[in-house]
GUNUGU-822404 format. One record per residue: x, y, z of N, C-alpha, C in turn; residue number from 1. Coordinates in steps of 0.1 Angstrom, whole numbers, plus 5000, padded with zeros to 4 digits. Atoms other than C-alpha are relative to their C-alpha. Layout:
# residues N
  nc1  nc2  nc3 cac1 cac2 cac3  cc1  cc2  cc3   i
    X    Y    Z    X    Y    Z    X    Y    Z NUM
...
//
This chain:
# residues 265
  nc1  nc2  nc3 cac1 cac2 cac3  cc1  cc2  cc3   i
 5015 5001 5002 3053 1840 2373 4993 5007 5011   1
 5006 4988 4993 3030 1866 2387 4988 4983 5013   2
 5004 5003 4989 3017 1855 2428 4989 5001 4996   3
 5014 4997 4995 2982 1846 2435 5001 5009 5010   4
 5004 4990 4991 2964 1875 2456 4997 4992 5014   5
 5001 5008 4984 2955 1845 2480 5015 4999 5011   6
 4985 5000 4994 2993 1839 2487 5004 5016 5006   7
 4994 4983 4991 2999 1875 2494 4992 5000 5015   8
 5008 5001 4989 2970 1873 2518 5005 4993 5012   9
 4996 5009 4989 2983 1841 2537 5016 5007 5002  10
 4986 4996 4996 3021 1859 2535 4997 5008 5012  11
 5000 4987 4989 3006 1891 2558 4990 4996 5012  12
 5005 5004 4989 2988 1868 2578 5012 4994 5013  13
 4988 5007 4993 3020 1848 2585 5009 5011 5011  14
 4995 4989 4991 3033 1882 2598 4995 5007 5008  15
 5009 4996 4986 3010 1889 2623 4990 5008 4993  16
 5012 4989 5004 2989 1915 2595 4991 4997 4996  17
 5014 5009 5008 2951 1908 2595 4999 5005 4986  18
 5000 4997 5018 2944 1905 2560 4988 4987 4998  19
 5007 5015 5010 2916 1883 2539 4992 5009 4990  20
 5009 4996 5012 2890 1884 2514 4989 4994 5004  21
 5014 5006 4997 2852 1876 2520 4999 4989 4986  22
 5004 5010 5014 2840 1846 2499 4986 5002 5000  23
 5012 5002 4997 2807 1840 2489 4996 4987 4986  24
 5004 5016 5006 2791 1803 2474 4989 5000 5002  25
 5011 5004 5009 2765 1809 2452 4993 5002 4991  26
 5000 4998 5008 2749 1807 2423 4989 5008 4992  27
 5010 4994 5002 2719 1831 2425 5004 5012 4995  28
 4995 4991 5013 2721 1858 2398 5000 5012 5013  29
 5004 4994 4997 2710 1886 2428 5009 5003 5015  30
 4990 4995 4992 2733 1877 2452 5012 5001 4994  31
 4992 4992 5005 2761 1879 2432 5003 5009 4996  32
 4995 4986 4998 2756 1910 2422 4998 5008 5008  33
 4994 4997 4987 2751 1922 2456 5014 5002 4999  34
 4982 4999 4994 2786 1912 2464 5008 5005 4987  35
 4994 4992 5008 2798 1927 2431 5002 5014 4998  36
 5000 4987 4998 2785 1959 2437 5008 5004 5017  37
 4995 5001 4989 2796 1955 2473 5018 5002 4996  38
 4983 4998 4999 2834 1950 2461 5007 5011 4995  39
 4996 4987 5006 2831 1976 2437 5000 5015 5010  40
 5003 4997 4991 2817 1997 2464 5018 5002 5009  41
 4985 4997 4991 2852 1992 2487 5008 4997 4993  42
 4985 5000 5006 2879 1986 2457 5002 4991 5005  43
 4998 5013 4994 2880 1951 2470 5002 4991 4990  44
 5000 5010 5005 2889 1919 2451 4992 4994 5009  45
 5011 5012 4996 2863 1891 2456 5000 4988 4994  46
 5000 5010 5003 2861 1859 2458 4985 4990 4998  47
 5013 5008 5003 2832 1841 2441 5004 4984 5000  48
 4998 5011 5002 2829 1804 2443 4987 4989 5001  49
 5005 5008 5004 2813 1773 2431 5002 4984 5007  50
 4995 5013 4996 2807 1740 2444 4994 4989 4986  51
 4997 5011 5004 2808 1707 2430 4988 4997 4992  52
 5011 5001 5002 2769 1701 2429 4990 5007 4998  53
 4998 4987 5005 2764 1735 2421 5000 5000 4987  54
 4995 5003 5008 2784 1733 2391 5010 4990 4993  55
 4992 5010 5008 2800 1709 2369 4997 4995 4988  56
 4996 4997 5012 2808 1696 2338 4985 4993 4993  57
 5012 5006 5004 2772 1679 2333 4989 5007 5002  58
 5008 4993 5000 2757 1710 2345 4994 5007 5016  59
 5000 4998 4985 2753 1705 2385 4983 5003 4997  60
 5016 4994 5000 2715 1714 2396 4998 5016 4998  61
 5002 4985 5005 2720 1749 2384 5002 5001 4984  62
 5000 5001 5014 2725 1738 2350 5014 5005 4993  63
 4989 4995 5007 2758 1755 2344 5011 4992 5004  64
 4984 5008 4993 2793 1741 2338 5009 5014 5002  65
 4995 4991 4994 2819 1759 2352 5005 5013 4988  66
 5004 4988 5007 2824 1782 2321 4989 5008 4997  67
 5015 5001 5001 2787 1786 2320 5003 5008 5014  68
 5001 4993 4986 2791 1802 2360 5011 5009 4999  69
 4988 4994 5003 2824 1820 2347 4994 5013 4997  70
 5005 4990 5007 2806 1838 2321 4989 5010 5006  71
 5007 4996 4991 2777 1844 2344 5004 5015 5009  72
 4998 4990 4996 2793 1864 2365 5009 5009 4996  73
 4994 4988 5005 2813 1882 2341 4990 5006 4994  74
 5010 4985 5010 2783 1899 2323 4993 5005 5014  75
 5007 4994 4989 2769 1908 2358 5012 5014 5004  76
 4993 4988 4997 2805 1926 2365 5002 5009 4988  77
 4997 4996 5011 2803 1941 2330 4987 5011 5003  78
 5014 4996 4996 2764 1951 2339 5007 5010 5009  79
 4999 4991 4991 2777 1969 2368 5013 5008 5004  80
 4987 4992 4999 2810 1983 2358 5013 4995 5008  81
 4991 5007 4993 2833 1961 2376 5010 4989 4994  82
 4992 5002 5004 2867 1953 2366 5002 4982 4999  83
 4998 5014 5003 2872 1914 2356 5009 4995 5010  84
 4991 5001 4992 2902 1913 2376 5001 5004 5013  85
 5000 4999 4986 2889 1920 2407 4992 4990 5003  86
 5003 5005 5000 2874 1889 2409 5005 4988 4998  87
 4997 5009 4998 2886 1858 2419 4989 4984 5001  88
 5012 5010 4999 2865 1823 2407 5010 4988 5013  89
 4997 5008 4993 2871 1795 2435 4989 4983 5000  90
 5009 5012 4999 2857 1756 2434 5003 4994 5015  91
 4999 5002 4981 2847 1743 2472 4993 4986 4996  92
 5001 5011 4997 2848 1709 2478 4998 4988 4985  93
 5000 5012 5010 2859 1695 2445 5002 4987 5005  94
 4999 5010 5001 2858 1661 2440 4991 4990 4995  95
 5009 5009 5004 2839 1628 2436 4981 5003 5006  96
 5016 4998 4992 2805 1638 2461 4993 5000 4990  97
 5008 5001 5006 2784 1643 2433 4995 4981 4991  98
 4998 5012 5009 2792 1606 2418 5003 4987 5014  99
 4996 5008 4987 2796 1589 2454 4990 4989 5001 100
 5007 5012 5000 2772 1562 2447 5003 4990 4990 101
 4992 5011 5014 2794 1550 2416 5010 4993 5006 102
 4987 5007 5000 2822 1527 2417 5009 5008 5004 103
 4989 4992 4997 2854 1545 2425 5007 5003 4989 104
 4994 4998 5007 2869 1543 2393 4989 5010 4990 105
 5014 4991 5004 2832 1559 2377 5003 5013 5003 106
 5002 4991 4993 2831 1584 2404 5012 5010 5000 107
 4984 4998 4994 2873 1592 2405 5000 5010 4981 108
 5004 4992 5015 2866 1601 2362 4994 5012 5001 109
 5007 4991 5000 2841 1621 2364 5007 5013 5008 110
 4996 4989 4994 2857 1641 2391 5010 5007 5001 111
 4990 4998 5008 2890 1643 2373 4995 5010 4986 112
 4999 4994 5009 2873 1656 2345 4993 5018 5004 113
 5003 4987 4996 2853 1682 2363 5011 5006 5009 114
 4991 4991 4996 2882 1696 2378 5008 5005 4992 115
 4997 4994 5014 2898 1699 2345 4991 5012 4993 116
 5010 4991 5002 2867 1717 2335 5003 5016 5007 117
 4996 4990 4991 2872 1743 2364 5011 5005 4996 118
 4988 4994 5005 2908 1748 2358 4997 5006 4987 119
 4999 4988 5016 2904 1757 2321 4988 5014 5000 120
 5010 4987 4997 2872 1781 2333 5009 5012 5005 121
 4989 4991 4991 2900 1802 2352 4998 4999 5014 122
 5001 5000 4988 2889 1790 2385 5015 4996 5009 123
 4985 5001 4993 2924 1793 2408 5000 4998 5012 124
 5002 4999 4984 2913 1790 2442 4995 4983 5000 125
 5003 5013 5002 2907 1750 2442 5002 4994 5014 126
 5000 5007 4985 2893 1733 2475 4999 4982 4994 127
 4999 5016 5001 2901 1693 2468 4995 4993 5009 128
 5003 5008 4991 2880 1671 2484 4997 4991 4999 129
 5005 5016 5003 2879 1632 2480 4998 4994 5015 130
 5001 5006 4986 2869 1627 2518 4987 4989 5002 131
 5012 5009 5004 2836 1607 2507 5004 4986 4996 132
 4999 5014 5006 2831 1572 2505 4995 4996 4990 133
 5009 5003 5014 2821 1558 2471 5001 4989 5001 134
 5006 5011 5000 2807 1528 2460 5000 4983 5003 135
 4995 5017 4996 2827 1498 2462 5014 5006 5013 136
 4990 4993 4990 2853 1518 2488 4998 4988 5011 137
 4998 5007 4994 2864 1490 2513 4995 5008 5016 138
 5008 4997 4985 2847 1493 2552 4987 5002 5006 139
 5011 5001 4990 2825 1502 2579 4997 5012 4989 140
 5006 4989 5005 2803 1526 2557 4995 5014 5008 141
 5003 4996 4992 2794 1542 2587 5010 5012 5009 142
 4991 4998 4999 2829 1553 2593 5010 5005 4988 143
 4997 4997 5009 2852 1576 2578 5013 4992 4990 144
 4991 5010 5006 2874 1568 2546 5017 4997 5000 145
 4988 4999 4999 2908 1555 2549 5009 5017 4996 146
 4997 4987 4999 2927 1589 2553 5011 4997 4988 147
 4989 5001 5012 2951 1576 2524 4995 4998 4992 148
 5014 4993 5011 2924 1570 2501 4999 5011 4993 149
 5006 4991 5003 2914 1604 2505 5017 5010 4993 150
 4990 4991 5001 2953 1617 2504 5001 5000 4984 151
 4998 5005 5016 2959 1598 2469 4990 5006 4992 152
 5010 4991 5002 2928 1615 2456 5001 5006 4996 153
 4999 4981 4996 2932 1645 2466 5014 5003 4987 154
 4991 4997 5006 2969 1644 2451 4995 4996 4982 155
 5006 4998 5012 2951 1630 2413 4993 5012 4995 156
 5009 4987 5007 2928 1659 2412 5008 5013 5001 157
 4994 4986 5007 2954 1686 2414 5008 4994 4986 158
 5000 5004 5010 2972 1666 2389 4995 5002 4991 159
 5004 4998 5012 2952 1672 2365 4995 5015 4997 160
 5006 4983 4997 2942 1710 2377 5015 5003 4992 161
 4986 4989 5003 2982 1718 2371 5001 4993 4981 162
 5001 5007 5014 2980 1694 2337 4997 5015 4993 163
 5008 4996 5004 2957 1721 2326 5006 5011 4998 164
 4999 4990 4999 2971 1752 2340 5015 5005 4992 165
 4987 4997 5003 3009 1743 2324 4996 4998 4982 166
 5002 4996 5018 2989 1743 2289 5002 5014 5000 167
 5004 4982 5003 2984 1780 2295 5007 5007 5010 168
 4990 4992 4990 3016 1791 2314 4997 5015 5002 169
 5008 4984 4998 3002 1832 2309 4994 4997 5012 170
 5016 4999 4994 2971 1821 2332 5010 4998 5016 171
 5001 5000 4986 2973 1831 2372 5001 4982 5004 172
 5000 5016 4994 2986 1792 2388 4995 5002 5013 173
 5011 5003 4991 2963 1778 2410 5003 5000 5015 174
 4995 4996 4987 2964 1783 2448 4988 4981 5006 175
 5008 5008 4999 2949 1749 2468 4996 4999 5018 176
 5009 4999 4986 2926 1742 2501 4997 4982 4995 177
 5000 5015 4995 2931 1704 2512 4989 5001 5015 178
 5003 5003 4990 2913 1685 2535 4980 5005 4999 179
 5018 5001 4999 2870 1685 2550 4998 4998 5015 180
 5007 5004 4988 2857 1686 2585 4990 5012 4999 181
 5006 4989 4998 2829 1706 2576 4981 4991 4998 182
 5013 5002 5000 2787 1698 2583 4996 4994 4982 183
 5006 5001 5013 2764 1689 2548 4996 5017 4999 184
 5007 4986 5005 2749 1721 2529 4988 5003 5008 185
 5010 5002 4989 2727 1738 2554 5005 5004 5015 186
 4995 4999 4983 2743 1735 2587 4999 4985 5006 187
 4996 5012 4997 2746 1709 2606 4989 4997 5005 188
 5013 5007 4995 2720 1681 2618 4999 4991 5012 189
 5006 5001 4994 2728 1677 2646 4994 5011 5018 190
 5009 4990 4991 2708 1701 2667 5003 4997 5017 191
 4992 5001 4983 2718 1709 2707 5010 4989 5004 192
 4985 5012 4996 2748 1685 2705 5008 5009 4998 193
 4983 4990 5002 2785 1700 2709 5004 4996 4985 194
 4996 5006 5015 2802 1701 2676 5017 4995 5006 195
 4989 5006 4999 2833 1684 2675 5011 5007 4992 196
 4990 4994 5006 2866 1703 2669 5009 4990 4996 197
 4987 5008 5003 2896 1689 2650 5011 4996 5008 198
 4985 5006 4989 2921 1667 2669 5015 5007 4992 199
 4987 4997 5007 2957 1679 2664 5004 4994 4992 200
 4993 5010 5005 2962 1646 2654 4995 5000 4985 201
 5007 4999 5010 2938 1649 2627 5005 5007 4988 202
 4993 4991 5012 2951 1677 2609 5013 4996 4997 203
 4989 5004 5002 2984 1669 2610 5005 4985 4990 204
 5000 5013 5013 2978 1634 2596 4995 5002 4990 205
 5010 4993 5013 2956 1652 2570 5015 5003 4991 206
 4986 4990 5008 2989 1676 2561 5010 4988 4993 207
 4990 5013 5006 3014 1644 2560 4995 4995 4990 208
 5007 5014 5008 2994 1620 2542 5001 5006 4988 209
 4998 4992 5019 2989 1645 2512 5010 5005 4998 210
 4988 4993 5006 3019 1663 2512 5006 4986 4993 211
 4989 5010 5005 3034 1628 2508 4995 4992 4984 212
 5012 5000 5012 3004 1618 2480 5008 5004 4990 213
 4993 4988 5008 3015 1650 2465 5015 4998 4991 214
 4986 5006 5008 3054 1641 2458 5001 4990 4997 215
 5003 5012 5008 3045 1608 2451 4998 5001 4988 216
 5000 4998 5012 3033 1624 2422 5004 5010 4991 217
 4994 4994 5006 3057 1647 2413 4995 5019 5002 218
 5007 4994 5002 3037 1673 2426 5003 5011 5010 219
 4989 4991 4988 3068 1698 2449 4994 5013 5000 220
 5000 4988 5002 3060 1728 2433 4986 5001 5008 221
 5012 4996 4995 3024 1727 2437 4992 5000 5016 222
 5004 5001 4990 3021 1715 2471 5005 5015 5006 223
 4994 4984 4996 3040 1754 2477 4989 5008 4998 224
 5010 4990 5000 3009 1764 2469 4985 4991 5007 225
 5013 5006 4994 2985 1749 2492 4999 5009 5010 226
 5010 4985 4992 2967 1779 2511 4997 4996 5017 227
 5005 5009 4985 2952 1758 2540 4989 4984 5000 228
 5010 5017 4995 2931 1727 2556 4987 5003 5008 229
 5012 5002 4993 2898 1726 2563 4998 4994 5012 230
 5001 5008 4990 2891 1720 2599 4986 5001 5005 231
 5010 4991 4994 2862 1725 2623 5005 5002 5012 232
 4991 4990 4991 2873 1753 2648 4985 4996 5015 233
 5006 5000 4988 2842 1745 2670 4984 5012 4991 234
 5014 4986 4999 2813 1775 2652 4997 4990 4988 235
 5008 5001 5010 2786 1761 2632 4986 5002 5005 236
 5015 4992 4994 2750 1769 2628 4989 4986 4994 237
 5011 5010 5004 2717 1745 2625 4984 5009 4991 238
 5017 4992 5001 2679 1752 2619 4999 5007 5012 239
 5007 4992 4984 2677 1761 2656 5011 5004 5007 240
 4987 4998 4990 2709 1765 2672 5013 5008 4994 241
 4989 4995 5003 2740 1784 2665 5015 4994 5011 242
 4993 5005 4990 2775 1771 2681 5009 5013 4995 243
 4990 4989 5004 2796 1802 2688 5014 4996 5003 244
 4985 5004 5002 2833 1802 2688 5008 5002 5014 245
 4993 5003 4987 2851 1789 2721 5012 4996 4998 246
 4985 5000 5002 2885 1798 2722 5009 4991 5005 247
 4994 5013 4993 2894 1772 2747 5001 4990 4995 248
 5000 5011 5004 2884 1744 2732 5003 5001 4983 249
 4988 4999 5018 2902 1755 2696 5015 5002 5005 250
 4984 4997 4994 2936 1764 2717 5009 4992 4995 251
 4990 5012 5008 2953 1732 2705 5004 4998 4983 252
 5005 5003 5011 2939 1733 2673 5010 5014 4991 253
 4996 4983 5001 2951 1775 2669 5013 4998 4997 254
 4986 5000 5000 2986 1768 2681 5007 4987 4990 255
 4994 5010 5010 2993 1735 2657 5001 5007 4989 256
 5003 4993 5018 2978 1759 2627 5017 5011 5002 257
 4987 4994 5001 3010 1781 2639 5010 4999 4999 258
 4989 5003 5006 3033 1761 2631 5001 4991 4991 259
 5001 5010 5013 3021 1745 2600 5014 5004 4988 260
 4992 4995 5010 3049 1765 2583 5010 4990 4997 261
 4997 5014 5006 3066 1729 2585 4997 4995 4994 262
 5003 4999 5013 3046 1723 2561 5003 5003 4988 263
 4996 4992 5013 3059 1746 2536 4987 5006 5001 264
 5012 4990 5008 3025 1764 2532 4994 5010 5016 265
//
């Protein structure tokens, strides 16, 4: 079965060769074709992507479901001569967030089916994120949610992404991006405070928890294809402030990412 282009990417990183692909998340007709003409422009594959509240299967605040943002941007690469296949769709920060004031079993539906949705759209780049607390979720609300919670989650919504993708064995298999340590839409709020990088500990329990999720649900193969983990490296931006990237205080963080190959990914 023919490699995602992502996996190639993360192989020539693994070998010391810089390599990636620019993303860009969003659903305005003008910047994407910007960045379409932009790819065409350098022979580049691109990665377009969608979030959650964005798009989904009820429409998201842009009104489109995720074949509805598919099509989108295929008549824009069609408008400006650009090959189908150089274009890669991606969903960021699937999961329940849009439905996070429902019950858990409400909110856990809905976000099962919008990721079904996605999958069958041809979106392959799949960021899983059940790190949100919903409705009747047990604790300090104020505090994040049991990190097993989020693992078990996480491992149902590929579940049903691979459900999807082994209807239509032909179709490019999905590549995945676990885990969340990242601000709301915007930047972050809170203005001249340090941001807070990822504990080693953090990630690491992140990685375990779901890999083990994962085979819990039968789910070997796919975890071979988990890309990376959302951390925060220390750079984010506000209304008024920008936090630039201090290499010291990511050093811990750098060197654990270099030997996630215990992982498998």
């Amino acid at each position: 079965m023919k490699k995602h282009p992502l996996q190639d990417i993360v192989s020539l990183q693994k070998q010391g060769i810089p390599k990636g692909v620019f993303s860009v998340c969003s659903a305005n007709r003008f910047v994407i074709e910007t960045t379409l003409e932009y790819a065409m422009m350098k022979g580049t594959t691109v990665l377009i992507e969608a979030t959650c509240n964005q798009v989904n299967q009820f429409g998201g605040y842009t009104g489109m479901t995720p074949a509805d943002f598919r099509e989108m941007v295929f008549s824009i690469a069609e408008d400006i001569g650009l090959p189908k296949d150089k274009i890669i769709f991606g969903g960021d920060h699937l999961g329940p967030n849009p439905w996070k004031d429902q019950p858990s079993d409400q909110a856990m539906h809905n976000a099962i089916e919008m990721i079904r949705e996605y999958a069958k759209a041809g979106f392959t780049k799949l960021h899983l994120d059940a790190s949100m607390r919903l409705a009747d979720d047990p604790g300090n609300e104020n505090e994040p949610l049991n990190p097993e919670f989020v693992a078990e989650r996480t491992a149902l919504l590929c579940l049903e992404a691979e459900k999807v993708f082994k209807e239509s064995p032909d179709t490019l298999q999905p590549v995945y991006v676990i885990g969340t340590d990242v601000p709301p839409p915007g930047g972050t709020q809170n203005e001249g405070k340090s941001i807070h990088v990822t504990s080693v500990q953090d990630f690491e329990r992140t990685v375990e928890l779901t890999k083990k999720a994962f085979f819990d649900y039968g789910l070997h193969e796919a975890w071979g294809r988990v890309i990376a983990v959302v951390v925060q490296p220390g750079v984010e931006f506000g209304n008024e402030h920008i936090f630039e990237y201090d290499r010291n205080r990511a050093r811990e963080l750098t060197e654990a990412n270099k030997k996630a190959s215990k992982y498998s990914f």
